[in-house]
C-alpha positions as CSV (number, residue, x, y, z in Angstrom):
1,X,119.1,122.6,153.4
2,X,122.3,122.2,155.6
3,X,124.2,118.6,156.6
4,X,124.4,118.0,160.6
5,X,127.4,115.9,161.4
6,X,126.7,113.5,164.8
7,X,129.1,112.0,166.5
8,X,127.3,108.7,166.8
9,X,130.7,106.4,168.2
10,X,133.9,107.2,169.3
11,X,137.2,104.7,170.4
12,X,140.3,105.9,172.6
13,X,140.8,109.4,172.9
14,X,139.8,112.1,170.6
15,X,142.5,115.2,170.6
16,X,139.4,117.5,169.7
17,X,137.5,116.0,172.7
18,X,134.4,114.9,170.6
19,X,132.2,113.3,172.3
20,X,128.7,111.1,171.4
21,X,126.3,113.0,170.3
22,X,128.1,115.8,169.6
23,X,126.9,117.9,166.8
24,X,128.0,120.0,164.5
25,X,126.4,121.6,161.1
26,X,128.9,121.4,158.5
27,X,129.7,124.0,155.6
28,X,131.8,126.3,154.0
29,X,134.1,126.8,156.5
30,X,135.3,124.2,159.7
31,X,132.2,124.8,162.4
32,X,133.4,125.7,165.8
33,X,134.9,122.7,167.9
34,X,135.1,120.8,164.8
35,X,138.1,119.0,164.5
36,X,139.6,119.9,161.1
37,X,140.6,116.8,160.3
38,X,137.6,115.2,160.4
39,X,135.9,117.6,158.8
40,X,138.5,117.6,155.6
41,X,137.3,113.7,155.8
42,X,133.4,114.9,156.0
43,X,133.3,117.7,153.4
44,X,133.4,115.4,150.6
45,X,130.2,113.1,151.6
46,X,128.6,116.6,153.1
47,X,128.6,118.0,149.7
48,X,127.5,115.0,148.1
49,X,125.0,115.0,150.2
50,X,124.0,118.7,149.9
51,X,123.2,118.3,145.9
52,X,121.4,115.0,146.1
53,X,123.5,112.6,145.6
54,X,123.6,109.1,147.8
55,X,125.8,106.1,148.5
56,X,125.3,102.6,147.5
57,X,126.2,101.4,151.0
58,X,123.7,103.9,152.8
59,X,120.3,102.0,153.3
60,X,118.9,105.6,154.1
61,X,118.9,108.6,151.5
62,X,120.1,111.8,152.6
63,X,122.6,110.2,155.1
64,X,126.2,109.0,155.4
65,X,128.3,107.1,158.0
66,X,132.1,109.1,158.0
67,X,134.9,108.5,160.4
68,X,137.5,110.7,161.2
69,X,141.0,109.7,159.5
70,X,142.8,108.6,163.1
71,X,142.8,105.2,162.9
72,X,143.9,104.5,166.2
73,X,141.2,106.7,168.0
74,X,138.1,106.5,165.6
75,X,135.4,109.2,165.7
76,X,132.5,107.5,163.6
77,X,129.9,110.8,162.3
78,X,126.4,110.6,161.5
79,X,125.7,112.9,158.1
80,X,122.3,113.9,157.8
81,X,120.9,116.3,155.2
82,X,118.1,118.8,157.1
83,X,115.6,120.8,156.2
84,X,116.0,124.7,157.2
């Protein structure tokens, strides 16, 4: 199994130049173009994700809504857990 990070919305300018739809598959290590910020905020959901776990707030299993931590220029990601 492996967690896909989407960009699914983005506001003002991203320093990393994300843009929507951008993907990315998130693991041990910061995937290529990845901002590292944003995937410091992502890891924590990812992994969560990665064993089974769920959110409350998340009507779909297996997913998670993250944004990055720049409040002034919000990246919004898409978490998905995939099937190899």
């Amino acid at each position: 199994m492996r967690i896909v990070a989407k960009v699914i919305s983005k506001q003002g300018s991203c320093s990393a130049g994300h843009r929507i739809g951008d993907e990315f598959e998130i693991g041990e290590t910061t995937a290529p173009g990845l901002c590292a910020w944003a995937n410091y905020t992502m890891f924590p959901f990812a992994q969560v994700l990665k064993f089974g776990g769920s959110f409350p707030w998340e009507k779909e299993k297996g997913r998670a809504v993250v944004a990055c931590p720049d409040a002034d220029n919000p990246v919004v990601f898409e978490l998905r857990l995939e099937q190899d």
